[in-house]
C-alpha positions as CSV (number, residue, x, y, z in Angstrom):
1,X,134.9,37.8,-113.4
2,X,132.5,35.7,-115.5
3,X,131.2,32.1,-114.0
4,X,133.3,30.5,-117.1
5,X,136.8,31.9,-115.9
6,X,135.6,31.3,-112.2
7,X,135.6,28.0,-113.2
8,X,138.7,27.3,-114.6
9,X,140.5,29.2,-111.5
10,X,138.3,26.6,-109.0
11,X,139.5,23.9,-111.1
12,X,143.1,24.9,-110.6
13,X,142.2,25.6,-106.5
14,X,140.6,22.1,-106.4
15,X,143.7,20.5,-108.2
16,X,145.9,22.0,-105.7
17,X,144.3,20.6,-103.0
18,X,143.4,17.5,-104.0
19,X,147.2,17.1,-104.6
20,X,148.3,18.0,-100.6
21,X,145.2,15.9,-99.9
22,X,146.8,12.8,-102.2
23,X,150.3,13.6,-100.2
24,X,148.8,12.7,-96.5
25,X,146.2,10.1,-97.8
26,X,150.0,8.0,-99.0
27,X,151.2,8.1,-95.4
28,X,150.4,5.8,-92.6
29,X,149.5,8.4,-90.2
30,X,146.8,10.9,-91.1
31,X,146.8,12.7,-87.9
32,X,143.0,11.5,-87.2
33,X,141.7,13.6,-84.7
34,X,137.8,14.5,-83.2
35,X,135.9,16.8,-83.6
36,X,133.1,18.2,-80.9
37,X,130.2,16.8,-83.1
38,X,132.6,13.6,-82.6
39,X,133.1,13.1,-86.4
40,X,136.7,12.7,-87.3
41,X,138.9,15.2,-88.9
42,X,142.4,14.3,-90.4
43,X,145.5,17.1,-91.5
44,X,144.0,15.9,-95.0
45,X,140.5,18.0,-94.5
46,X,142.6,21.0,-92.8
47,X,145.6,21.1,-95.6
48,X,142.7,21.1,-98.4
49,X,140.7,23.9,-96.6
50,X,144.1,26.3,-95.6
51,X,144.6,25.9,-99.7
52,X,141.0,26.2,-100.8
53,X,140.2,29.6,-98.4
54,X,143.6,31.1,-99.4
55,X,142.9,30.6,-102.9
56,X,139.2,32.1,-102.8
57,X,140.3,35.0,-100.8
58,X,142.6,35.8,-103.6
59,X,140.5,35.1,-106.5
60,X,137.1,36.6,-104.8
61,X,138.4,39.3,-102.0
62,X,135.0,40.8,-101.9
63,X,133.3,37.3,-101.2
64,X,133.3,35.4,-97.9
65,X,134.1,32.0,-97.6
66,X,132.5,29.5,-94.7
67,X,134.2,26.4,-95.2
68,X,133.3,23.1,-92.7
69,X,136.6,23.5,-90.7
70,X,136.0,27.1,-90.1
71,X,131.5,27.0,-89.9
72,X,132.0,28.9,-86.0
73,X,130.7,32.1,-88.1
74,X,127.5,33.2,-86.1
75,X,124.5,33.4,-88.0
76,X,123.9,37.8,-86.6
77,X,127.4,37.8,-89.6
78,X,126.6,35.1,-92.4
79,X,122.8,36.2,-92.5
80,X,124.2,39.3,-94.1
81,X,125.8,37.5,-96.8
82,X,124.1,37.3,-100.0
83,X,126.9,35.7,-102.3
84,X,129.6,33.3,-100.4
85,X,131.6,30.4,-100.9
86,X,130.4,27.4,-99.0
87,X,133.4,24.6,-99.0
88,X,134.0,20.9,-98.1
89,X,137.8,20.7,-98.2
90,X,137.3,16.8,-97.5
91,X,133.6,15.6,-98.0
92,X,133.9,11.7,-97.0
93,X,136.7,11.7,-94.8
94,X,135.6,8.1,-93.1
95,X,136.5,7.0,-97.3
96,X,139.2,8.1,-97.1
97,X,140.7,7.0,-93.1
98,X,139.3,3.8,-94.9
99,X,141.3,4.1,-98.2
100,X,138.3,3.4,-100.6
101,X,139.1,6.8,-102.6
102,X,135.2,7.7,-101.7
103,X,136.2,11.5,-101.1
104,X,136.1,14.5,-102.8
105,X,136.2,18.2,-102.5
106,X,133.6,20.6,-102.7
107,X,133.0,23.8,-103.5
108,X,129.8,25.8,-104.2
109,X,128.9,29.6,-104.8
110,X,125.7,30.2,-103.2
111,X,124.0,33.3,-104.5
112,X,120.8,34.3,-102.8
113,X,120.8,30.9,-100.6
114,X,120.9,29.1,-103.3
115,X,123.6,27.3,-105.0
116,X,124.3,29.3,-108.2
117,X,127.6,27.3,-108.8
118,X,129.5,24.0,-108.0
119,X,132.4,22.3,-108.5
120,X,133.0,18.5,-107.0
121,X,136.4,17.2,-107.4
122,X,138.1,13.5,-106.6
123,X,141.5,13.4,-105.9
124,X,142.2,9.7,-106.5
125,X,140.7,10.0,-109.9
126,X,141.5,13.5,-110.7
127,X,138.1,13.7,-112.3
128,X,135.7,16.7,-111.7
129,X,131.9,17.7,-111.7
130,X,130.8,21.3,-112.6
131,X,127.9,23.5,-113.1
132,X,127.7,26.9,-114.4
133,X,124.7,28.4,-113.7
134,X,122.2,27.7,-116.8
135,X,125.3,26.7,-119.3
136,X,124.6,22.7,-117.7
137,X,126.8,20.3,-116.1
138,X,129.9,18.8,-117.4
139,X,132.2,15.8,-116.4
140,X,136.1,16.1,-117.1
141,X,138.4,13.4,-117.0
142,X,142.2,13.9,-115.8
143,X,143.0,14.2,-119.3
144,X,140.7,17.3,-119.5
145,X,138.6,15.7,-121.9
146,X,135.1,17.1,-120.9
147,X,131.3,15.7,-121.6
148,X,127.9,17.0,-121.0
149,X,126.3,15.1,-118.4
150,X,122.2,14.6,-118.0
151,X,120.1,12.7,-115.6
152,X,118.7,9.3,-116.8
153,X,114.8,9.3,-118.0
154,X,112.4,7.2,-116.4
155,X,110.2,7.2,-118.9
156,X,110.4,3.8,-120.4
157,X,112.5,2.4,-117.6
158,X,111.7,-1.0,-116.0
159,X,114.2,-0.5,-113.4
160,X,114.9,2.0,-110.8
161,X,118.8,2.6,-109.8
162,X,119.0,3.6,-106.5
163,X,122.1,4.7,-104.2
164,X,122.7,4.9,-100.7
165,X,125.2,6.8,-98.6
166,X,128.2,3.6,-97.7
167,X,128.6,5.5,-94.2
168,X,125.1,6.6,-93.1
169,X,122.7,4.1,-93.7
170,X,120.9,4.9,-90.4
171,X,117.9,3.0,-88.8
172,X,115.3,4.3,-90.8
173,X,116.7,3.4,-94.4
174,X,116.4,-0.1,-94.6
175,X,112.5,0.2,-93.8
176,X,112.5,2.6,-96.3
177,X,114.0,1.1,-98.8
178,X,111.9,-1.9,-98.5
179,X,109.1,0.2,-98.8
180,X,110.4,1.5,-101.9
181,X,111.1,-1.7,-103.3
182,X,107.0,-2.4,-102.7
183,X,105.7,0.6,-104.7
184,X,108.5,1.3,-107.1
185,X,108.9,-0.7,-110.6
186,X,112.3,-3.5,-109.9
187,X,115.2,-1.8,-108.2
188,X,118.5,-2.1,-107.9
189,X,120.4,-0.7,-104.8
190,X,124.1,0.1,-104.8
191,X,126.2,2.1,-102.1
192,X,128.8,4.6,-102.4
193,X,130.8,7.3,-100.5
194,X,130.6,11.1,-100.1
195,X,129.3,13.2,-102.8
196,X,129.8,10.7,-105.6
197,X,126.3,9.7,-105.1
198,X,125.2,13.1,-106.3
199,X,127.4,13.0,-108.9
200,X,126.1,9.4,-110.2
201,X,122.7,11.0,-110.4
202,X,123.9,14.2,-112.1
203,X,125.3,11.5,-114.7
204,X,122.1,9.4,-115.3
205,X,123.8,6.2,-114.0
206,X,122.0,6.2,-110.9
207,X,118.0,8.0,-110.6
208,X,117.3,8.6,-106.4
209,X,119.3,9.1,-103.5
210,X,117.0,9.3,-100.1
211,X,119.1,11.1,-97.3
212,X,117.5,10.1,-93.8
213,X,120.5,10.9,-91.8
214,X,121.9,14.5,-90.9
215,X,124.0,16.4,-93.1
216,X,125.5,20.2,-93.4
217,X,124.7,22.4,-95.8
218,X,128.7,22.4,-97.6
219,X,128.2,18.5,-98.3
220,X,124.8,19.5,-100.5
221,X,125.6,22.5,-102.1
222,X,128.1,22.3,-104.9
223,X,126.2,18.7,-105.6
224,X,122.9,20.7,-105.7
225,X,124.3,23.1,-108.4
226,X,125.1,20.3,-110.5
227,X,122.5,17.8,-110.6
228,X,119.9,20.9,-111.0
229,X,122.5,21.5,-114.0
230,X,121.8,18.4,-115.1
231,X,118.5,17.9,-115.2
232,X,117.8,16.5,-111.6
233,X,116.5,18.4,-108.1
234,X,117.4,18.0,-104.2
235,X,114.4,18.5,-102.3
236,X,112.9,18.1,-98.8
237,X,110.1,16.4,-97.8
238,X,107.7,18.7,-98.7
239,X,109.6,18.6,-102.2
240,X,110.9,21.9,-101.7
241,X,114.5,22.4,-103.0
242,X,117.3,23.0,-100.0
243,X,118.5,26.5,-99.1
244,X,121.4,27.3,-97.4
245,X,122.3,30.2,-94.6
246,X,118.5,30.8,-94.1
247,X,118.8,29.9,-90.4
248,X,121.0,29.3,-87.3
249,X,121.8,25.6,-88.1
250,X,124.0,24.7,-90.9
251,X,122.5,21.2,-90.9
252,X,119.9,20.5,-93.3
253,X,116.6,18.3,-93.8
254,X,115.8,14.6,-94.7
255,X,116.5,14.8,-98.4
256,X,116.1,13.6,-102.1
257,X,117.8,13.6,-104.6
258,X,115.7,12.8,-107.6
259,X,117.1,12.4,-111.2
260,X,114.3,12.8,-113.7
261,X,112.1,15.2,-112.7
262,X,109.1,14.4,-114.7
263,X,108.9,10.5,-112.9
264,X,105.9,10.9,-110.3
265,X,107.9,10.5,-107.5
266,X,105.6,12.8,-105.4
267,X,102.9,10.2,-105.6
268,X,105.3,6.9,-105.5
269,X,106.7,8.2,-102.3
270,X,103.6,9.5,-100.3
271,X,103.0,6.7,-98.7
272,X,106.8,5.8,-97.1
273,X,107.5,9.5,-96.3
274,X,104.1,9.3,-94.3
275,X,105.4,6.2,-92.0
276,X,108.8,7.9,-92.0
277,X,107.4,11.1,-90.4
278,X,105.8,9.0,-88.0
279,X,108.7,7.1,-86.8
C-alpha cells in the first residue's frame, strides 16, 4: 500500500477515534485514573488506543504497533523492529480532564528510527496534520478542504513567535526564556496544549518550541514527520534530530523544535543551552 492511501485509511482510524474520544470527553465522569509514572490516564486515552491498534492491525498485519497505553514491549523485541507504528491515542490528556480541547491524537510510522510518516488529529476541531514522506505537509479542515502548510521565514522577521508547552513549563523554562528574550530579536511568548505546538510551527504561525521537561517518544514522532515536512527540524541539544526505539528508554532528550532552519539558531542559543547544561 502506497503512503498516499495509508493516509487516507489513518485519516478514517483517527476519525473513529477521535469520535469515541468526543463521546467520554461530553460526560461528567471520565474514569480518571493513575498511572505508575503517576500521570493520569482516562477511558478516553484507552477507547482511542483499543480503536487505533485494532484498526492498524488490520490495515498493516505485518507491522507492529507500540502505542503509550501498551509501551511494556521490552526493548530484546522492539529493537528488532525496523518499520512500526508508534501511537498516542490521547496526547494532552490534562487538556482535555481540563476541557480546553488541547488534545489530539497521534500517529507516526517510524521507518528506520525515524519518523517516515505522521498524522496529528484534534477531535474538538476535527482538523488534521499530515506528512507523507517527501510529498510535504498539509492541513485539512473538517470540511476536507486541504492546504499546504510551511514553516515561517526569519529572514526579515523583527519578531520571534515562541510557544511553550501550557502543562510542562518546568523550573528551568522561565530562566530560559529570559535568556532568550536577551539574545533574540523582540519575542512574543504564547502557550498551548499537547501537540498543537508542533503543529503551530509546522504552519509558520509560531517559529521555536524549547522542550526542557521529559517527554516519550509517541508524543514527538508523528509531530516530527510533519514539521520536517514542512520545512522545520526537532533536534537535541547537540542539534541532532530525535530517533526513536534506539534504546531501552522510550523517553527522549531536551528538545527543539525550530521552524526556519536557515535562522542561526545554533549560535543564538549557545550561550543559554551552556547555563542549562549546567543547572
Amino acid at each position: 500500500m502506497n503512503k498516499s492511501k495509508l493516509m487516507g485509511e489513518l485519516k478514517k482510524i483517527c476519525q473513529q477515534a477521535g469520535a469515541a474520544i468526543i463521546e467520554i470527553y461530553q460526560h461528567d465522569d471520565f474514569g480518571i485514573r493513575e498511572k505508575l509514572d503517576h500521570s493520569p490516564v482516562t477511558e478516553a486515552d484507552m477507547a482511542s488506543h483499543q480503536i487505533i491498534v485494532e484498526g492498524l492491525q488490520q490495515l498493516t498485519p505485518e507491522i507492529p504497533v507500540l502505542s503509550e497505553e501498551s509501551s511494556a514491549v521490552p526493548f530484546s523485541s522492539r529493537r528488532t523492529w525496523s518499520t512500526f507504528w508508534l501511537v498516542d491515542p490521547l496526547d494532552g490528556t490534562k487538556e482535555f480532564i481540563q476541557r480546553n480541547g488541547e488534545f489530539t491524537i497521534n500517529i507516526a510510522l517510524i521507518e528506520n528510527n525515524h519518523p517516515a510518516l505522521g498524522i496529528i488529529f484534534v477531535p474538538v476541531t476535527h482538523e488534521m496534520y499530515y506528512a507523507e514522506g517527501q510529498v510535504g505537509a498539509f492541513w485539512e479542515s473538517a470540511e476536507g478542504e486541504v492546504q499546504p502548510i510551511h514553516v515561517n521565514s526569519l529572514l526579515q522577521a523583527d519578531i520571534v513567535n515562541i510557544i511553550a508547552s501550557r502543562s510542562h513549563m518546568g523550573e528551568r523554562l522561565s530562566p530560559f526564556l529570559s535568556h532568550l528574550a536577551e539574545i533574540l530579536p523582540a519575542i512574543n511568548i504564547s502557550h498551548l496544549g499537547s501537540a498543537l505546538k508542533f503543529c503551530l510551527i509546522a504552519e509558520g504561525k509560531s517559529d521555536f518550541y524549547p522542550r526542557l521537561t521529559p517527554t516519550s517518544e509517541w508524543d514527538t514522532a508523528a509531530a516530527q514527520a510533519i514539521v520536517e515536512a514542512a520545512g522545520g527540524c526537532i533536534v537535541d541539544f547537540n542539534f541532532q534530530p530525535l530517533t526513536y526505539n534506539t534504546r531501552e528508554s522510550l523517553l527522549n532528550p531536551p528538545f527543539l523544535v525550530l521552524g526556519d532552519k536557515q535562522y542561526s539558531w545554533q549560535e543564538a542559543l549557545k550561550p543559554v543551552l551552556k547555563d542549562i547544561a549546567k543547572t
